[in-house]
mmCIF file of the N, C-alpha and C atoms, coordinates in Angstrom:
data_MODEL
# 
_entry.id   MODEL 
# 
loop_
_atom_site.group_PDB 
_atom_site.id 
_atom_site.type_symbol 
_atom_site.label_atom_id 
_atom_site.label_alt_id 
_atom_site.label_comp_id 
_atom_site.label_asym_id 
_atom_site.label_entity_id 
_atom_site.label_seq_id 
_atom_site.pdbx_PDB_ins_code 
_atom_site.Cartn_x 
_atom_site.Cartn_y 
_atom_site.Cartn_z 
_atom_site.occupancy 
_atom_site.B_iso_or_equiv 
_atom_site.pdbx_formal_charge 
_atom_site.auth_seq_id 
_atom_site.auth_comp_id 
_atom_site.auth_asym_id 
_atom_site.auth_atom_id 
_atom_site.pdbx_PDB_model_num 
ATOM 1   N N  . UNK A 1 1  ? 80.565  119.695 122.978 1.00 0.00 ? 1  UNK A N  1 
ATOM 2   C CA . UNK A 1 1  ? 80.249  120.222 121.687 1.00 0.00 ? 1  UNK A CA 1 
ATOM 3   C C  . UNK A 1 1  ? 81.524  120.199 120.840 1.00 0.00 ? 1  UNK A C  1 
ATOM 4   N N  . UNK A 1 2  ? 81.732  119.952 119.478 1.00 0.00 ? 2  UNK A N  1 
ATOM 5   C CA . UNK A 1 2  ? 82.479  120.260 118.728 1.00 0.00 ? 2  UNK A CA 1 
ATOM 6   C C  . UNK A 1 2  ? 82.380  120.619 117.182 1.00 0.00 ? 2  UNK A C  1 
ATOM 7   N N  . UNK A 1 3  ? 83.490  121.429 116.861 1.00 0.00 ? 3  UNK A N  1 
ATOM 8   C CA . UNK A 1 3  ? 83.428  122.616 115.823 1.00 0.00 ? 3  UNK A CA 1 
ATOM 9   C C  . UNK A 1 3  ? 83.986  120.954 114.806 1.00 0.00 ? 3  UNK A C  1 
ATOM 10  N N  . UNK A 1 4  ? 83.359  122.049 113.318 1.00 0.00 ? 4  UNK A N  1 
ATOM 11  C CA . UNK A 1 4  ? 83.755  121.763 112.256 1.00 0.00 ? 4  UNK A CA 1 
ATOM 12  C C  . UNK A 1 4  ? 84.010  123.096 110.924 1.00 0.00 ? 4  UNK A C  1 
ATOM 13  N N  . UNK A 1 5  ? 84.823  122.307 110.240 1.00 0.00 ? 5  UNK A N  1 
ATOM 14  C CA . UNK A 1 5  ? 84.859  123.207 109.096 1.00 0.00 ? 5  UNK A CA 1 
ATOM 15  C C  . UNK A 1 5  ? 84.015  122.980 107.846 1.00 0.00 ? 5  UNK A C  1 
ATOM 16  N N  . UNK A 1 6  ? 83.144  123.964 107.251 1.00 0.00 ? 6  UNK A N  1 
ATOM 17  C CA . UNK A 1 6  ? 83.164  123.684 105.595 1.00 0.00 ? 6  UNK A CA 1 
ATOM 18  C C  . UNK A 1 6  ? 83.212  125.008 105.022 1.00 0.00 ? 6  UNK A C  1 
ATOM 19  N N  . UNK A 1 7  ? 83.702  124.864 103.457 1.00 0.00 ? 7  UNK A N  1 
ATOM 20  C CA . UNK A 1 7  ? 83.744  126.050 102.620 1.00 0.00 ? 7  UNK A CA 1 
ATOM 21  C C  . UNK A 1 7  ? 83.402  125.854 101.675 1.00 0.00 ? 7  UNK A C  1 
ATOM 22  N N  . UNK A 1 8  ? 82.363  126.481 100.702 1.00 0.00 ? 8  UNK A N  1 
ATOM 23  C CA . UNK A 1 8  ? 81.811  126.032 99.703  1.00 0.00 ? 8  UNK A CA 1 
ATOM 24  C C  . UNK A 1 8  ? 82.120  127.151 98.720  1.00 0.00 ? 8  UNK A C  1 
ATOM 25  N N  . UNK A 1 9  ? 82.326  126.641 97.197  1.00 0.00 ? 9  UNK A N  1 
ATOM 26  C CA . UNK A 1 9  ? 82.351  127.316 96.386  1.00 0.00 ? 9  UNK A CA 1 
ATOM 27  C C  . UNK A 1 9  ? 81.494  127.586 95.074  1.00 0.00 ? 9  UNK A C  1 
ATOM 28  N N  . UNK A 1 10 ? 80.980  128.206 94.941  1.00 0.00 ? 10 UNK A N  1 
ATOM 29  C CA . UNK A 1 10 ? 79.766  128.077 93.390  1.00 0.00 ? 10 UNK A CA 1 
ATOM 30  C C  . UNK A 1 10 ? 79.870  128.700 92.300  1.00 0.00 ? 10 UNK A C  1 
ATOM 31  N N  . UNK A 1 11 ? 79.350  128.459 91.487  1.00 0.00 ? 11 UNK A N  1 
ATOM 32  C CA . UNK A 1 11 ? 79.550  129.129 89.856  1.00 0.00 ? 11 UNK A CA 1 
ATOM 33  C C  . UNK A 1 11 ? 78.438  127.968 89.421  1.00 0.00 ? 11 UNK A C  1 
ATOM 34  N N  . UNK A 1 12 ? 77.421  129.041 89.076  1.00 0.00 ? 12 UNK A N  1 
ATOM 35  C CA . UNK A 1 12 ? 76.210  128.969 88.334  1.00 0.00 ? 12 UNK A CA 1 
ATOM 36  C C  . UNK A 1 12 ? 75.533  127.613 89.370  1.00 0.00 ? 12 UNK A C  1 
ATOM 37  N N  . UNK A 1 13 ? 75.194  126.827 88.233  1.00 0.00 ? 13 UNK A N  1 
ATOM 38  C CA . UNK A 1 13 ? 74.712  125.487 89.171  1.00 0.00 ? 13 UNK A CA 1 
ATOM 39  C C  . UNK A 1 13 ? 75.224  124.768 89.600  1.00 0.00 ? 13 UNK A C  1 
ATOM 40  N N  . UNK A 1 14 ? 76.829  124.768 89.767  1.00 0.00 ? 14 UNK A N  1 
ATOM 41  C CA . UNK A 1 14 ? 77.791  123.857 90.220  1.00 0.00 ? 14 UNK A CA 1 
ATOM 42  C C  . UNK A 1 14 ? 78.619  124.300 92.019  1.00 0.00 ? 14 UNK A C  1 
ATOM 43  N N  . UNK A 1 15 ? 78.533  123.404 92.740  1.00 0.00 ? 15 UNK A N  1 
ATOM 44  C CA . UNK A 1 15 ? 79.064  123.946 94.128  1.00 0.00 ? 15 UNK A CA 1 
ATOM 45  C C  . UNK A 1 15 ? 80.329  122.785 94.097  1.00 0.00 ? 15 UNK A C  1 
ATOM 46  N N  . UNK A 1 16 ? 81.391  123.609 94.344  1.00 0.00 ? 16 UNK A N  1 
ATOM 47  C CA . UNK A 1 16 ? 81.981  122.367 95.273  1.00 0.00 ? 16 UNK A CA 1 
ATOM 48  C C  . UNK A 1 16 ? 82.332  122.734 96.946  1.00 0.00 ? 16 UNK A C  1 
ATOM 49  N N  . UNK A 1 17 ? 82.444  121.428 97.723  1.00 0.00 ? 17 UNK A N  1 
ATOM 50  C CA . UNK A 1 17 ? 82.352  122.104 99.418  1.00 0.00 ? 17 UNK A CA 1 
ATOM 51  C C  . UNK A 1 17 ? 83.939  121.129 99.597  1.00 0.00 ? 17 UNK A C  1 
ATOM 52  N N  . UNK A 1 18 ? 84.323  121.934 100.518 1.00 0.00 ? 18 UNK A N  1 
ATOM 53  C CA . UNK A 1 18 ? 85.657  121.175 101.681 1.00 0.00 ? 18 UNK A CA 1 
ATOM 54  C C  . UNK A 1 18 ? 85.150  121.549 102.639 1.00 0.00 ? 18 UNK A C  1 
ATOM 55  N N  . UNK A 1 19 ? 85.442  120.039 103.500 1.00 0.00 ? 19 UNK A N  1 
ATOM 56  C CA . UNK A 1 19 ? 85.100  119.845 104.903 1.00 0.00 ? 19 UNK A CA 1 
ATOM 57  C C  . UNK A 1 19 ? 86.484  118.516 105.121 1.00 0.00 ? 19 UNK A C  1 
ATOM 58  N N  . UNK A 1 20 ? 85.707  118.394 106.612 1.00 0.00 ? 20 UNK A N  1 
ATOM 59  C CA . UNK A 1 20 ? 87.098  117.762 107.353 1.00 0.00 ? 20 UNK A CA 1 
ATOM 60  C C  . UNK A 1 20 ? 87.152  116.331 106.494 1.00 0.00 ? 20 UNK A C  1 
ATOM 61  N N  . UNK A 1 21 ? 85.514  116.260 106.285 1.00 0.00 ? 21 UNK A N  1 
ATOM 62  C CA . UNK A 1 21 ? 85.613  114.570 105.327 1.00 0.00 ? 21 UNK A CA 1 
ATOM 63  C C  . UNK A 1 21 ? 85.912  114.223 103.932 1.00 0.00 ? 21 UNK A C  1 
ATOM 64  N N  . UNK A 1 22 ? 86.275  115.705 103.767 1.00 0.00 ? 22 UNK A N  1 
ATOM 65  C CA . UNK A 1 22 ? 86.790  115.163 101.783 1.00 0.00 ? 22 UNK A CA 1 
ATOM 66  C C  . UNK A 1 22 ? 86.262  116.998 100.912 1.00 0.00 ? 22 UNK A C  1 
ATOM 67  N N  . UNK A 1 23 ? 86.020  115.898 99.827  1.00 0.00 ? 23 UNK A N  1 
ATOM 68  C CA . UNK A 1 23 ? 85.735  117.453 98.967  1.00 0.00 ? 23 UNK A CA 1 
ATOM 69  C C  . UNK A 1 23 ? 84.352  116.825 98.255  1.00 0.00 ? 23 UNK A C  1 
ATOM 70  N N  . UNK A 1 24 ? 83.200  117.193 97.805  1.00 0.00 ? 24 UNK A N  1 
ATOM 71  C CA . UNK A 1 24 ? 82.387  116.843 97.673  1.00 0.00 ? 24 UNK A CA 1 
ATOM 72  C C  . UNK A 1 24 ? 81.632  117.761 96.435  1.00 0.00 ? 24 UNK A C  1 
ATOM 73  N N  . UNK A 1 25 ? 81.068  117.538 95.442  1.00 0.00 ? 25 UNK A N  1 
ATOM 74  C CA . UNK A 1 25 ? 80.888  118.309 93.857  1.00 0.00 ? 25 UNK A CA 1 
ATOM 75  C C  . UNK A 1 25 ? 79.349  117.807 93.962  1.00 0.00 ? 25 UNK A C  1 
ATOM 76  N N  . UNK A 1 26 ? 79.110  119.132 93.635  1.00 0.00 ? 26 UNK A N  1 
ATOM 77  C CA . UNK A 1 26 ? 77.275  118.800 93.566  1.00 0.00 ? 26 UNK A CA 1 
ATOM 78  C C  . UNK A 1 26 ? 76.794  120.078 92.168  1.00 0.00 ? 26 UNK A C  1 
ATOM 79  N N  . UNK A 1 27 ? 75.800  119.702 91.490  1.00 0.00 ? 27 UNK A N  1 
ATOM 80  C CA . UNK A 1 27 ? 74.797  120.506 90.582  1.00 0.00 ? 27 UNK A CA 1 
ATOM 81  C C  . UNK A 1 27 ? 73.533  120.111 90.928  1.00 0.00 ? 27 UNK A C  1 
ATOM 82  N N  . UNK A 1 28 ? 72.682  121.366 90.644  1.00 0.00 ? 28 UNK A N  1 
ATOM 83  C CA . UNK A 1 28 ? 71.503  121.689 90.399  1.00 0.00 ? 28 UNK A CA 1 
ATOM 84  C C  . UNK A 1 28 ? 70.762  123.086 90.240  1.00 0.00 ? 28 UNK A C  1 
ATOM 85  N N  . UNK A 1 29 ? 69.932  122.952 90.136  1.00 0.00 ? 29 UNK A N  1 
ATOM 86  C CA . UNK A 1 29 ? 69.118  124.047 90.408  1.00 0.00 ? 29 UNK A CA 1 
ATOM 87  C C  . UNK A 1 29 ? 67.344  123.624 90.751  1.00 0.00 ? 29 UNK A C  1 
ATOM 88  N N  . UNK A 1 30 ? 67.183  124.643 90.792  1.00 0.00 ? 30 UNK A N  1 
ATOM 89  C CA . UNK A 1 30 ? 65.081  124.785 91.759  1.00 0.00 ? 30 UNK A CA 1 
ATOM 90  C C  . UNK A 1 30 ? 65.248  123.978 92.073  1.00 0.00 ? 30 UNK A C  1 
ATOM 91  N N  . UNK A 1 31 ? 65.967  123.400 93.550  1.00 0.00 ? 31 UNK A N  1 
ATOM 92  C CA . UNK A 1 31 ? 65.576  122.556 94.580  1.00 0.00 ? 31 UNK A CA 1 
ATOM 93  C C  . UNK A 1 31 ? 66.054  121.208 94.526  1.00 0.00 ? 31 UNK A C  1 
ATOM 94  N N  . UNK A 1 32 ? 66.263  121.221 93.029  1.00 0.00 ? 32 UNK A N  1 
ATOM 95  C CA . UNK A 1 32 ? 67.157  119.671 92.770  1.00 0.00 ? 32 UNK A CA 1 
ATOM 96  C C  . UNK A 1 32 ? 68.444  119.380 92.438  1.00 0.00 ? 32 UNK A C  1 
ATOM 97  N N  . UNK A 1 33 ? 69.083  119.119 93.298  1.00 0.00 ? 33 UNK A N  1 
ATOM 98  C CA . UNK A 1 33 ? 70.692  119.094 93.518  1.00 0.00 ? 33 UNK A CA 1 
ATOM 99  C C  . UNK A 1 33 ? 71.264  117.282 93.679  1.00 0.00 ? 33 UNK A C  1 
ATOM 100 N N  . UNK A 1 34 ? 72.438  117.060 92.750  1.00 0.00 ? 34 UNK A N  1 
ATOM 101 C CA . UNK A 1 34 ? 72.782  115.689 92.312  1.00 0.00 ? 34 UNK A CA 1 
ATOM 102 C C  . UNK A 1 34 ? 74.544  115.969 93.311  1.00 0.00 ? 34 UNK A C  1 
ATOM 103 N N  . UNK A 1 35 ? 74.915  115.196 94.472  1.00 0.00 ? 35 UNK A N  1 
ATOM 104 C CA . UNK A 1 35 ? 75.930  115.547 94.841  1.00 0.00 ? 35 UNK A CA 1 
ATOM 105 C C  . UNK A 1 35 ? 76.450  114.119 95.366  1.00 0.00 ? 35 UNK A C  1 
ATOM 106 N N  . UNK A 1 36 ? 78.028  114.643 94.585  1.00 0.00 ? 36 UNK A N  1 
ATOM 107 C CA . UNK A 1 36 ? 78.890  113.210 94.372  1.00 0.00 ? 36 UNK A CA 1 
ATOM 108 C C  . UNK A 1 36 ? 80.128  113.392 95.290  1.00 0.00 ? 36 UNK A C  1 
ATOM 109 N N  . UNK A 1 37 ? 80.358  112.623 96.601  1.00 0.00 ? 37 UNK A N  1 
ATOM 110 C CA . UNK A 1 37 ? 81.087  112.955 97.744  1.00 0.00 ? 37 UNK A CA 1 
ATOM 111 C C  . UNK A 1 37 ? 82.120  112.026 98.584  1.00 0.00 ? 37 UNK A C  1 
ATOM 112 N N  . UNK A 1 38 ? 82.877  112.046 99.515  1.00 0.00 ? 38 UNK A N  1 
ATOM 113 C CA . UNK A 1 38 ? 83.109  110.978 100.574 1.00 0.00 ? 38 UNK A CA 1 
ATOM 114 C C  . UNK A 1 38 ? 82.519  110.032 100.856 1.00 0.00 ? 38 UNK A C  1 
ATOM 115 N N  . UNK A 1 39 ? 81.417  110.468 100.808 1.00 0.00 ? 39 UNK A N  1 
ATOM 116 C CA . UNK A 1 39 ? 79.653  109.539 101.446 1.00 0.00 ? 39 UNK A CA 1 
ATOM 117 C C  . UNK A 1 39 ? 79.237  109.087 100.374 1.00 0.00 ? 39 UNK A C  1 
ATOM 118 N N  . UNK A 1 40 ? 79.353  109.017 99.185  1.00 0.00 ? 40 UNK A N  1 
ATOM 119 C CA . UNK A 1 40 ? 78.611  108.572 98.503  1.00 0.00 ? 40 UNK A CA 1 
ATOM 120 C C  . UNK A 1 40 ? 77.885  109.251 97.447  1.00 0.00 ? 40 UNK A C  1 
ATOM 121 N N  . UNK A 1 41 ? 77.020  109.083 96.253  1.00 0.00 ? 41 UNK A N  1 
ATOM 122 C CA . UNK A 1 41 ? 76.113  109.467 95.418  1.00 0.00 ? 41 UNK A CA 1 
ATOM 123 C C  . UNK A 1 41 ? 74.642  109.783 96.491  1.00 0.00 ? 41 UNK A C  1 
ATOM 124 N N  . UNK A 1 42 ? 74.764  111.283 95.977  1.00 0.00 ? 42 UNK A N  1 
ATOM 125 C CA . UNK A 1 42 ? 73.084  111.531 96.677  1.00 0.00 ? 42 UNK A CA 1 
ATOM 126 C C  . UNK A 1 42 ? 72.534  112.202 95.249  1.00 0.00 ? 42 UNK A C  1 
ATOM 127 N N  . UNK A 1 43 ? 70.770  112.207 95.887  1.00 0.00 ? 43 UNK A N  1 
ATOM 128 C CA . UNK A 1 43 ? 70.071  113.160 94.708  1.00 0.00 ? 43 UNK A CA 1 
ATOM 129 C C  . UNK A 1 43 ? 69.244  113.661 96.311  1.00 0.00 ? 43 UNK A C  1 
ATOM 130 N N  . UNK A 1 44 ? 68.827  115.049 95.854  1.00 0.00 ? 44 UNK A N  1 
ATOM 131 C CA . UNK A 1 44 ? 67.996  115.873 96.542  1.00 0.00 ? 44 UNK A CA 1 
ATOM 132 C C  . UNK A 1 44 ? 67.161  116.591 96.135  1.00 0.00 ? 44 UNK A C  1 
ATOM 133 N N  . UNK A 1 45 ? 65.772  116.424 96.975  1.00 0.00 ? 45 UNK A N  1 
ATOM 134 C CA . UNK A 1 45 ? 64.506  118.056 96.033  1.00 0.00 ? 45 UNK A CA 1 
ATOM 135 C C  . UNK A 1 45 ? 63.987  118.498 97.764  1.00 0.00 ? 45 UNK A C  1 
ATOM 136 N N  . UNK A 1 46 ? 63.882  119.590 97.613  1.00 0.00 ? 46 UNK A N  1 
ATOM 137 C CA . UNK A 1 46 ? 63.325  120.358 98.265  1.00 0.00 ? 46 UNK A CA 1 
ATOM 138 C C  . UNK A 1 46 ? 62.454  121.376 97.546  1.00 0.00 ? 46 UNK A C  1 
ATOM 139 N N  . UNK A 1 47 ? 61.590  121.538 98.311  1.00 0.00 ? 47 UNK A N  1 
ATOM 140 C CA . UNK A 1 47 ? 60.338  122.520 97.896  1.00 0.00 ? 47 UNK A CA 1 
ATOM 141 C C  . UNK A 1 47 ? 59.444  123.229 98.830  1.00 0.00 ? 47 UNK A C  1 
ATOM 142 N N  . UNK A 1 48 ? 59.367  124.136 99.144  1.00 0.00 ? 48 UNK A N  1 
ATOM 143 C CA . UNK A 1 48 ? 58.653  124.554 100.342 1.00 0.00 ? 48 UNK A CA 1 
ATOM 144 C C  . UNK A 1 48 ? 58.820  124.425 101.921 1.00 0.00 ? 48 UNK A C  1 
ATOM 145 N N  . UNK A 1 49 ? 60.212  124.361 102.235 1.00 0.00 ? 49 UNK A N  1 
ATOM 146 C CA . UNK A 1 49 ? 60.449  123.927 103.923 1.00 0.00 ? 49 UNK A CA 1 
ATOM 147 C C  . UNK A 1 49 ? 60.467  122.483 103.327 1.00 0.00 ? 49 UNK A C  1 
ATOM 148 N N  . UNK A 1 50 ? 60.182  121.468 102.617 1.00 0.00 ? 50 UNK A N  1 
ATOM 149 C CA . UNK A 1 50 ? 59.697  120.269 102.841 1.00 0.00 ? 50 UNK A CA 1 
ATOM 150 C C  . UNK A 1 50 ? 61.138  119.302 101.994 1.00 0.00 ? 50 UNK A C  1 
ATOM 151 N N  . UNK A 1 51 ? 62.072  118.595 102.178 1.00 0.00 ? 51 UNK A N  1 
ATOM 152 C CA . UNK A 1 51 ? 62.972  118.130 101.349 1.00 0.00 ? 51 UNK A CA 1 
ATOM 153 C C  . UNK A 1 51 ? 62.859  116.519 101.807 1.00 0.00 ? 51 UNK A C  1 
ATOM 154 N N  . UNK A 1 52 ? 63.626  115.620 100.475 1.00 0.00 ? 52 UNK A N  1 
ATOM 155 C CA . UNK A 1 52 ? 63.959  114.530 100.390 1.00 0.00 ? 52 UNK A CA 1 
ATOM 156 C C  . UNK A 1 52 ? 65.151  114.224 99.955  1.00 0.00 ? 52 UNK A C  1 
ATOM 157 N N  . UNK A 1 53 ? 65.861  113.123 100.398 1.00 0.00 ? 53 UNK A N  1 
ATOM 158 C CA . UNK A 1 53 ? 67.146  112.978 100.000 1.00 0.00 ? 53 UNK A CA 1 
ATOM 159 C C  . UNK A 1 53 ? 67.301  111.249 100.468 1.00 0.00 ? 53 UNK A C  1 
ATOM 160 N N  . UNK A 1 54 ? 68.233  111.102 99.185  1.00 0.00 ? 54 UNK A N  1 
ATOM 161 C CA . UNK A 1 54 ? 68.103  109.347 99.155  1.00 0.00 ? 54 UNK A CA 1 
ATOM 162 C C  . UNK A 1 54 ? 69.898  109.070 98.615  1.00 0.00 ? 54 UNK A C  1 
ATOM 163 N N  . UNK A 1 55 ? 70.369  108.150 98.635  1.00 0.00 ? 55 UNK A N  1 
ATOM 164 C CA . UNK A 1 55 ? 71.433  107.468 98.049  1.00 0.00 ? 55 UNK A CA 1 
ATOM 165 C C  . UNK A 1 55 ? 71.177  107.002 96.736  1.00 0.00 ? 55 UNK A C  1 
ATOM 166 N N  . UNK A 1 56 ? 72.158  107.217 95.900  1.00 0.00 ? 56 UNK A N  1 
ATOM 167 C CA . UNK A 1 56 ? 71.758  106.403 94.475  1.00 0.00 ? 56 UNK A CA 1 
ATOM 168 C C  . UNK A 1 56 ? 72.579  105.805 93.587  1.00 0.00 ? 56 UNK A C  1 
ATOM 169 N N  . UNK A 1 57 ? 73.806  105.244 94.577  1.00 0.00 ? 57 UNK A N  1 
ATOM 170 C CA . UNK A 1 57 ? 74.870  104.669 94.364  1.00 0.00 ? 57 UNK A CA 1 
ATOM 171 C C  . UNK A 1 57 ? 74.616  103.455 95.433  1.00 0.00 ? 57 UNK A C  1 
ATOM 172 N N  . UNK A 1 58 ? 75.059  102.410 95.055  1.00 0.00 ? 58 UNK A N  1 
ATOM 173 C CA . UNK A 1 58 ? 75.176  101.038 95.840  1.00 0.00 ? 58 UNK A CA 1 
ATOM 174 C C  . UNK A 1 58 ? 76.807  101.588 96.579  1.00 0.00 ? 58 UNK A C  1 
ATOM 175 N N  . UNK A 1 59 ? 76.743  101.118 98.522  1.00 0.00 ? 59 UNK A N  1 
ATOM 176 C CA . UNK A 1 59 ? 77.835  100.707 99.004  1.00 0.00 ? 59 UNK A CA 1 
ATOM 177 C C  . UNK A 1 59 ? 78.860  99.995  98.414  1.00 0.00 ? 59 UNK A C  1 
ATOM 178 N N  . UNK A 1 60 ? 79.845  100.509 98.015  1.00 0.00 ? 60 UNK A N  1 
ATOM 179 C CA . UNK A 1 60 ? 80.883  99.856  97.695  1.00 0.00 ? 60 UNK A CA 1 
ATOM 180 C C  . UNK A 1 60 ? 81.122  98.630  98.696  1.00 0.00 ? 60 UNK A C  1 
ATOM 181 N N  . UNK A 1 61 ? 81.842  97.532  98.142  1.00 0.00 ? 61 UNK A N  1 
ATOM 182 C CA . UNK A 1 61 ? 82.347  96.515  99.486  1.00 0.00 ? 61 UNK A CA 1 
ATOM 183 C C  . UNK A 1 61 ? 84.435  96.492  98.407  1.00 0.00 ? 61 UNK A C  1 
ATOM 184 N N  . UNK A 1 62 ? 84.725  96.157  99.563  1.00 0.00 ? 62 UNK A N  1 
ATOM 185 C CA . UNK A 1 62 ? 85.929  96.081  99.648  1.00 0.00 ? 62 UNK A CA 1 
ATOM 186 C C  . UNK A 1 62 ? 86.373  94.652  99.610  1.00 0.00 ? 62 UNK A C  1 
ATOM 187 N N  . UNK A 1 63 ? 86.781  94.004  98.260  1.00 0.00 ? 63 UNK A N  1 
ATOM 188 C CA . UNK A 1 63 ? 86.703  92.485  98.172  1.00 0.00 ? 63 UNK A CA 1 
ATOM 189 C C  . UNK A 1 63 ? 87.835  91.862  99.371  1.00 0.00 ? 63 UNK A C  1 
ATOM 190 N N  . UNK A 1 64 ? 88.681  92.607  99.622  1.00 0.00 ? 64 UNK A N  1 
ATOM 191 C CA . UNK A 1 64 ? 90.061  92.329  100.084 1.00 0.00 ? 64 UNK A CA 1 
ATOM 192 C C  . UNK A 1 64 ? 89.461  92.047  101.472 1.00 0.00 ? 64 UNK A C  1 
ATOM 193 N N  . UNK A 1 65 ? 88.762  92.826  102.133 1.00 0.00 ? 65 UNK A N  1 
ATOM 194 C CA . UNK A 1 65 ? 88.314  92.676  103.819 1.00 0.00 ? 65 UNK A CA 1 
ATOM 195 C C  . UNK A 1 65 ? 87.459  92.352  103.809 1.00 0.00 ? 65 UNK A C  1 
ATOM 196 N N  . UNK A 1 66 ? 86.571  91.842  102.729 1.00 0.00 ? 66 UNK A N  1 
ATOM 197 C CA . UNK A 1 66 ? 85.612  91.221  103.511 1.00 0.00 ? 66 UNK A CA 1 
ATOM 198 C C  . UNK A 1 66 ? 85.802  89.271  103.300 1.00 0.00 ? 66 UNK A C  1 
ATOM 199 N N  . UNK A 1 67 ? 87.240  88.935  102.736 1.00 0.00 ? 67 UNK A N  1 
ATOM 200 C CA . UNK A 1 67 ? 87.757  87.707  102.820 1.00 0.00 ? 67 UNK A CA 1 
ATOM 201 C C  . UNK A 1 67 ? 88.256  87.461  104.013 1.00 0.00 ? 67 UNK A C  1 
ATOM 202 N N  . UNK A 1 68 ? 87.837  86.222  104.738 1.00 0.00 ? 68 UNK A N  1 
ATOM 203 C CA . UNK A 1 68 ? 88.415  85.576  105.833 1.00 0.00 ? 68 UNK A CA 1 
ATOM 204 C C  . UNK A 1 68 ? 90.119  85.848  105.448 1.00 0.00 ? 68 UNK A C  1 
ATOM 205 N N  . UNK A 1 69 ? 90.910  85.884  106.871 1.00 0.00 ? 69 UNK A N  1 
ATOM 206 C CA . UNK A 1 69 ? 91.835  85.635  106.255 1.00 0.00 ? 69 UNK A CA 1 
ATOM 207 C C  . UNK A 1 69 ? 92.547  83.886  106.505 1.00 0.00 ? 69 UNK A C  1 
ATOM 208 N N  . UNK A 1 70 ? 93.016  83.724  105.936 1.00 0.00 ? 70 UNK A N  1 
ATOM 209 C CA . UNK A 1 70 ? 93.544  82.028  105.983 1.00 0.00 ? 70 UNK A CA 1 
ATOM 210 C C  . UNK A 1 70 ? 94.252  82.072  107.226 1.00 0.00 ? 70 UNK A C  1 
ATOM 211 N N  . UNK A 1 71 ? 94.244  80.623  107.884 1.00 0.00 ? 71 UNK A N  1 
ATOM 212 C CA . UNK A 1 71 ? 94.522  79.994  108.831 1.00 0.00 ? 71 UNK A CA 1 
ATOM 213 C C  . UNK A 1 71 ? 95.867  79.284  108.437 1.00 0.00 ? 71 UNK A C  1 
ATOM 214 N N  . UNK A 1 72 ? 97.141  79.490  108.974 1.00 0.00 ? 72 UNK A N  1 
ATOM 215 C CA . UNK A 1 72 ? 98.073  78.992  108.856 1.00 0.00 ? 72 UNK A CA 1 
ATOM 216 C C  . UNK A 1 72 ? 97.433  77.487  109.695 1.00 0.00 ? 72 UNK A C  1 
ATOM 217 N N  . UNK A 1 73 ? 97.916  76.303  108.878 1.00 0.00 ? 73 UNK A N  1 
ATOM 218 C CA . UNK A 1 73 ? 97.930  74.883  109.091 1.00 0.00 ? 73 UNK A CA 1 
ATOM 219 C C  . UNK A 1 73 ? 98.968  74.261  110.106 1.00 0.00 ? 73 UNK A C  1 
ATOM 220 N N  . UNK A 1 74 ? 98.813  73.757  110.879 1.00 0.00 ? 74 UNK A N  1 
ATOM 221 C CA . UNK A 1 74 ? 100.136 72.932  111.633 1.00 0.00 ? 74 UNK A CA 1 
ATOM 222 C C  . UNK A 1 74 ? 99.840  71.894  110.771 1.00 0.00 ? 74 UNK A C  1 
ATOM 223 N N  . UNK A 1 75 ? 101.577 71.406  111.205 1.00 0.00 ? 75 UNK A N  1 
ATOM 224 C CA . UNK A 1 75 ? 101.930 70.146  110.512 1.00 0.00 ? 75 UNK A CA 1 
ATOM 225 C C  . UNK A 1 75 ? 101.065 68.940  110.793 1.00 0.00 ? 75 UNK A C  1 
ATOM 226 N N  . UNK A 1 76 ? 100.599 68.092  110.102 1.00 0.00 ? 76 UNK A N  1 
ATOM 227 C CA . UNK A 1 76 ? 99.713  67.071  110.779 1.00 0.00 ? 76 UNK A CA 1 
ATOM 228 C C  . UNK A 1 76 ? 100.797 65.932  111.081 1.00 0.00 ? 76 UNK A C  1 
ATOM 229 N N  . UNK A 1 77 ? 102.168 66.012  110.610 1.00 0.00 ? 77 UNK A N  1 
ATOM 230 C CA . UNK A 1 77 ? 102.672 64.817  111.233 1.00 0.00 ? 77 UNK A CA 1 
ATOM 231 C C  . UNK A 1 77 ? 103.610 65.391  112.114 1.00 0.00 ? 77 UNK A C  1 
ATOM 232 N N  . UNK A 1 78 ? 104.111 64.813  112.986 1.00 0.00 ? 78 UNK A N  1 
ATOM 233 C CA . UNK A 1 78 ? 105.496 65.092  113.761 1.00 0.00 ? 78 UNK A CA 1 
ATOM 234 C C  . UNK A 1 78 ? 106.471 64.531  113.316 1.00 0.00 ? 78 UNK A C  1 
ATOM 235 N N  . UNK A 1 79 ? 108.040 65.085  113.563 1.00 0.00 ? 79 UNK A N  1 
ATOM 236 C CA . UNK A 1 79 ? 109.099 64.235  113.381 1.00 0.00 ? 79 UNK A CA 1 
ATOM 237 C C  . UNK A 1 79 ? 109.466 63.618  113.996 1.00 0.00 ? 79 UNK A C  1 
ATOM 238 N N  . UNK A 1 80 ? 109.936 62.722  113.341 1.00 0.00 ? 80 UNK A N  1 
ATOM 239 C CA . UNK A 1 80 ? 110.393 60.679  114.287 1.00 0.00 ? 80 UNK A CA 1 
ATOM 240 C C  . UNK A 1 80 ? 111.327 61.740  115.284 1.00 0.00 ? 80 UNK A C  1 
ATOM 241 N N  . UNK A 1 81 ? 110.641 60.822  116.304 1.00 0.00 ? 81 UNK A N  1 
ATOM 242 C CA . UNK A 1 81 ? 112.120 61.427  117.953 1.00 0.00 ? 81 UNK A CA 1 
ATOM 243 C C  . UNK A 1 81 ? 112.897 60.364  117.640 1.00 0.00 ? 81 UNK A C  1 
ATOM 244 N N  . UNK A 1 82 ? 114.816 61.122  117.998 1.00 0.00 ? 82 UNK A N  1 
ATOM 245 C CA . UNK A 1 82 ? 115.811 59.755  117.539 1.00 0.00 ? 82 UNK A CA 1 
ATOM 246 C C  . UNK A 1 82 ? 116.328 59.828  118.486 1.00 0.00 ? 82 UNK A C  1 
# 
């Protein structure tokens, strides 16, 4: 089993939380909460025991890693043996 931390802070419809993965800023109210994080863009509704929650930001990609990296070339000729 292992422990984690979070601490959340609020004022009115605005929370922000720290945890081990970042700091994470969310609003809403009645059940519908918009929260912008480490992880990503979420939206959320809950209503009755019953909730949904989706992504609503596209995965970033990282242009730099997802390039092959180049193949250093050998020489295609040799030097004359003297």
């Amino acid at each position: 089993m292992s422990f984690g931390f979070r601490k959340s802070f609020s004022s009115g419809p605005f929370r922000m939380t720290f945890s081990k993965s970042g700091i994470s800023l969310s609003a809403g109210a009645g059940g519908t909460r918009l929260t912008a994080g480490p992880r990503g863009t979420h939206v959320s509704f809950s209503k009755g025991g019953f909730s949904y929650r989706t992504r609503v930001d596209t995965p970033g990609r990282n242009p730099i890693a997802s390039q092959p990296t180049p193949r250093q070339q050998e020489p295609t000729e040799r030097p004359a043996r003297q």
